[in-house]
C-alpha positions in Angstrom: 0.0 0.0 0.0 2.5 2.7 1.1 6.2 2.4 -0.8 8.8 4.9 0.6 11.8 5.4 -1.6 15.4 7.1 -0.5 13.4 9.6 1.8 15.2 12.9 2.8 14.2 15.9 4.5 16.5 18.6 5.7 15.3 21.6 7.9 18.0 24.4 6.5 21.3 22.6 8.0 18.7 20.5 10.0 19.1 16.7 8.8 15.5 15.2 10.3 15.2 12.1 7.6 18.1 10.4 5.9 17.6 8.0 3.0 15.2 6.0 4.2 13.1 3.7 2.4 10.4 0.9 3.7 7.3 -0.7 2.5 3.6 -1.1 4.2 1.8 -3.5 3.2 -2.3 -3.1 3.3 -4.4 -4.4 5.9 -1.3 -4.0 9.1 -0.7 -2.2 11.5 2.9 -0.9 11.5 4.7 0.5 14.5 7.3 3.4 14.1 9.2 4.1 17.5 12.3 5.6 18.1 14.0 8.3 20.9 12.9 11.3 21.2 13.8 13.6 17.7 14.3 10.2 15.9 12.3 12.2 12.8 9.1 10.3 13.7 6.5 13.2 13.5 8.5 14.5 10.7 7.6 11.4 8.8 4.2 11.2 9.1 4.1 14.8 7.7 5.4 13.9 4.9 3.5 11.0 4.3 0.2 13.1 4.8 1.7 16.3 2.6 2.1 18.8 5.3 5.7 19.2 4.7 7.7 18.8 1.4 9.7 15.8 0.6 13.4 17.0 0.0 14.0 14.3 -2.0 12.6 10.5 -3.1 9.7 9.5 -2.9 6.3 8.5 -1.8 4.1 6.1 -3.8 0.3 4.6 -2.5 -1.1 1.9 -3.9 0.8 2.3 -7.1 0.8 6.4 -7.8 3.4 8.7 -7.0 2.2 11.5 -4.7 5.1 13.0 -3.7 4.6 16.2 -5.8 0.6 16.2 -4.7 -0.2 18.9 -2.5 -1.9 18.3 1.1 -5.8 18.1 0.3 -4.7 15.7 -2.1 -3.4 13.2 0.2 -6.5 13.2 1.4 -8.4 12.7 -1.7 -6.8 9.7 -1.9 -7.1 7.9 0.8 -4.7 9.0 3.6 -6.0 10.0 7.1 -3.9 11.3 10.0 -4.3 12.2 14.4 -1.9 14.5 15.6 0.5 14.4 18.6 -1.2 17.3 20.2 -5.6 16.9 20.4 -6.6 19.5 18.0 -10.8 19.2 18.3 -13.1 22.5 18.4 -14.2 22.5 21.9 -17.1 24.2 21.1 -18.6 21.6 18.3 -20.3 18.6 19.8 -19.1 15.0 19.4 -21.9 14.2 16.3 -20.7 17.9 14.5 -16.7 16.9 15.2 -17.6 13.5 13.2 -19.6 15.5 10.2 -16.9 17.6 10.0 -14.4 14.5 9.2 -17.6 13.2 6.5 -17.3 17.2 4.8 -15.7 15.7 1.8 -18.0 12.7 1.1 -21.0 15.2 1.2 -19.7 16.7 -2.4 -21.2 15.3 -6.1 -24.6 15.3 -4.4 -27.8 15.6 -6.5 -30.9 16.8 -5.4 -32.8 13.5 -6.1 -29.1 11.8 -4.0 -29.3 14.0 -1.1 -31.7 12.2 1.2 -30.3 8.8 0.7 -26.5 10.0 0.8 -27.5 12.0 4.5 -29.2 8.4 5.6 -25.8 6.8 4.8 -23.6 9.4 6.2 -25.9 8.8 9.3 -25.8 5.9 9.5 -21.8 5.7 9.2 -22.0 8.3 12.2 -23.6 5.9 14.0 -21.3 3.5 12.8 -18.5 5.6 14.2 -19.8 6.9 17.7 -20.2 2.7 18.4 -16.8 2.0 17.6 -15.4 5.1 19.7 -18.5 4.1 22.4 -19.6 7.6 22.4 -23.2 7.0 21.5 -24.3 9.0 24.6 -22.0 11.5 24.1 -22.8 12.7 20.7 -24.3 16.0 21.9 -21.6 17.0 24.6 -19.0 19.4 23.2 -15.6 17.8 22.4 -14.2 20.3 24.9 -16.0 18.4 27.5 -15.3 15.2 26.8 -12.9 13.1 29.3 -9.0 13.0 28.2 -9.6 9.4 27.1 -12.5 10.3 24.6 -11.1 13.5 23.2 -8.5 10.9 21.9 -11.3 8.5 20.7 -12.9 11.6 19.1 -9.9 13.2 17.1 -9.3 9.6 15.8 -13.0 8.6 14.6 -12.8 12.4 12.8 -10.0 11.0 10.3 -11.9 7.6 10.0 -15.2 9.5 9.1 -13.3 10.5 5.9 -13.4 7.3 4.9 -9.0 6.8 5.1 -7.8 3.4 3.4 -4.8 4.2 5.5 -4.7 5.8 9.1 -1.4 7.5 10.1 -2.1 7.6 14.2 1.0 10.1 16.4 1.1 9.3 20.1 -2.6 8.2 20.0 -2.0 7.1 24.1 -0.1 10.3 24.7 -1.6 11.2 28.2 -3.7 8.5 28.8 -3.6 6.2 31.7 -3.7 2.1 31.6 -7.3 1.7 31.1 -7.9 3.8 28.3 -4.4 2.7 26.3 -6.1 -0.6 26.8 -9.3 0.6 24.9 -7.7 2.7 23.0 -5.6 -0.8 21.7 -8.8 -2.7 21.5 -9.8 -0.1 19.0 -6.9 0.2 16.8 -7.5 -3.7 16.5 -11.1 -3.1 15.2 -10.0 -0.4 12.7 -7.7 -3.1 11.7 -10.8 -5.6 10.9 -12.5 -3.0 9.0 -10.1 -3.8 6.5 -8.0 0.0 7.4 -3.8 0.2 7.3 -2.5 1.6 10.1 0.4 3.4 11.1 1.2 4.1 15.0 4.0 6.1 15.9 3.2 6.2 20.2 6.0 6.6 23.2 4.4 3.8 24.9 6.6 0.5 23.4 4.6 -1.9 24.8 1.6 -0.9 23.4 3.3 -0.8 19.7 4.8 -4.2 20.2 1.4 -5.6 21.3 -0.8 -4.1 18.2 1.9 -4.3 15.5 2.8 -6.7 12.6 5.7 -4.9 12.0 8.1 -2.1 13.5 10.2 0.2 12.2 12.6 1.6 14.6 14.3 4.9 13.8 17.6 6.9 15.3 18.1 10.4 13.9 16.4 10.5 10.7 17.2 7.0 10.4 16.1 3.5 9.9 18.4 1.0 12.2 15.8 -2.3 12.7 12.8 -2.9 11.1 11.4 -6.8 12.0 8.5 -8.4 14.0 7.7 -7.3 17.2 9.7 -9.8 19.1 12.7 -9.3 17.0 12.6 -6.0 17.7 12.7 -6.1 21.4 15.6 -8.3 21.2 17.8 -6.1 18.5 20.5 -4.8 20.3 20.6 -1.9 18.1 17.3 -0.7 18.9 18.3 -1.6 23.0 21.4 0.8 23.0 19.2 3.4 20.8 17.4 3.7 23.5 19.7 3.2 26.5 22.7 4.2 24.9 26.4 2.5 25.4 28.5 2.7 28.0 28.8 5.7 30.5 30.1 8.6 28.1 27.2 7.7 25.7 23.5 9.7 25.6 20.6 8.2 27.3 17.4 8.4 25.6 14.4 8.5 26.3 11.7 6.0 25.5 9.4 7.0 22.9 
């Protein structure tokens, strides 16, 4: 599904991705984790079009979008969270999910309109189910628990109907309960027959969800495997805990 090529982006004098190159195949879930200013974030904004590859490229299902701009990543099928929660806290849980259908209400007829609203509706419905916020759908995002803002801001991108789901520290903040929700439904957006992509600080939860990882160290790919490859790599061990006592420590994430 997803085919990166000899990836580079550069920041003026900034180096944040290095050659890299990997393949996605459809219907995963792929785990990216790394230390902390690994290039992580910077990838998935390149995947979705917010930044501009340096050089390579980016090909999905079979087309090169690397020159598309952002709405058209979109278009085609490509559907992102962010790191940081970024809901209007003033729409309601119900208007937050239209708001994610806005591009499958276009190309209507007036003869259409009813039965496309009934099947937007019912996808809603679909949606709030999946997240369990079906008694929520008329609080205000703003109002929601921690837990369910997260929820929200991810079935947003799946109302636009994604074929692949690019997902940034979707457990950022959470406690253990809800990062065990939260991983029960990553595994049903997985059954739907959705790609997804999880970049998250919280290793375990990666390793547990994941049919592959790919672990990056400045801009870099250094392991890429199973999960239980990966926790045994000792590449990706002294990534993260460094080597010997003049060597950085990282962080996890």
């Amino acid at each position: 599904m997803l085919e990166v090529q000899a990836l580079t982006k550069k920041f003026g004098g900034l180096l944040a991705i290095s050659d890299l190159s990997f393949r996605v195949e459809k219907g995963i879930i792929f785990g990216v984790i790394g230390p902390n200013g690994a290039g992580k974030t910077t990838l998935f904004n390149l995947i979705s079009g917010i930044d501009r590859v340096t050089s390579g490229r980016i090909g999905f299902n079979g087309v090169d979008i690397t020159p598309l701009k952002t709405y058209q990543f979109s278009n085609l099928g490509i559907g992102r969270t962010f790191q940081n929660i970024r809901l209007f806290p003033n729409m309601t849980v119900e208007e937050t999910l239209r708001v994610g259908q806005y591009k499958n209400h276009t190309g209507l007829n007036l003869l259409g309109i009813r039965a496309k609203e009934k099947k937007l509706k019912e996808e809603l419905d679909g949606l709030l189910e999946l997240l369990n916020l079906g008694d929520k759908r008329d609080h205000f995002a703003g109002e929601l628990p921690y837990g369910h803002q997260r929820l929200l801001e991810i079935g947003r991108a799946l109302a636009g109907h994604p074929k692949l789901l690019l997902l940034d520290e979707p457990a950022a903040g959470m406690n253990e309960h809800e990062t065990e929700i939260l991983g029960e439904k990553i595994t049903r957006i997985k059954e739907l027959g959705i790609t997804v992509i999880i970049i998250e600080h919280d290793i375990s939860l990666v390793l547990g969800l994941s049919n592959r990882v790919m672990v990056l160290q400045f801009g870099k790919k250094i392991a890429e495997d199973v999960p239980h490859k990966i926790q045994k790599n000792p590449f990706v061990i002294e990534a993260y805990l460094g080597k010997g006592e003049e060597e950085t420590h990282y962080v996890v994430g």
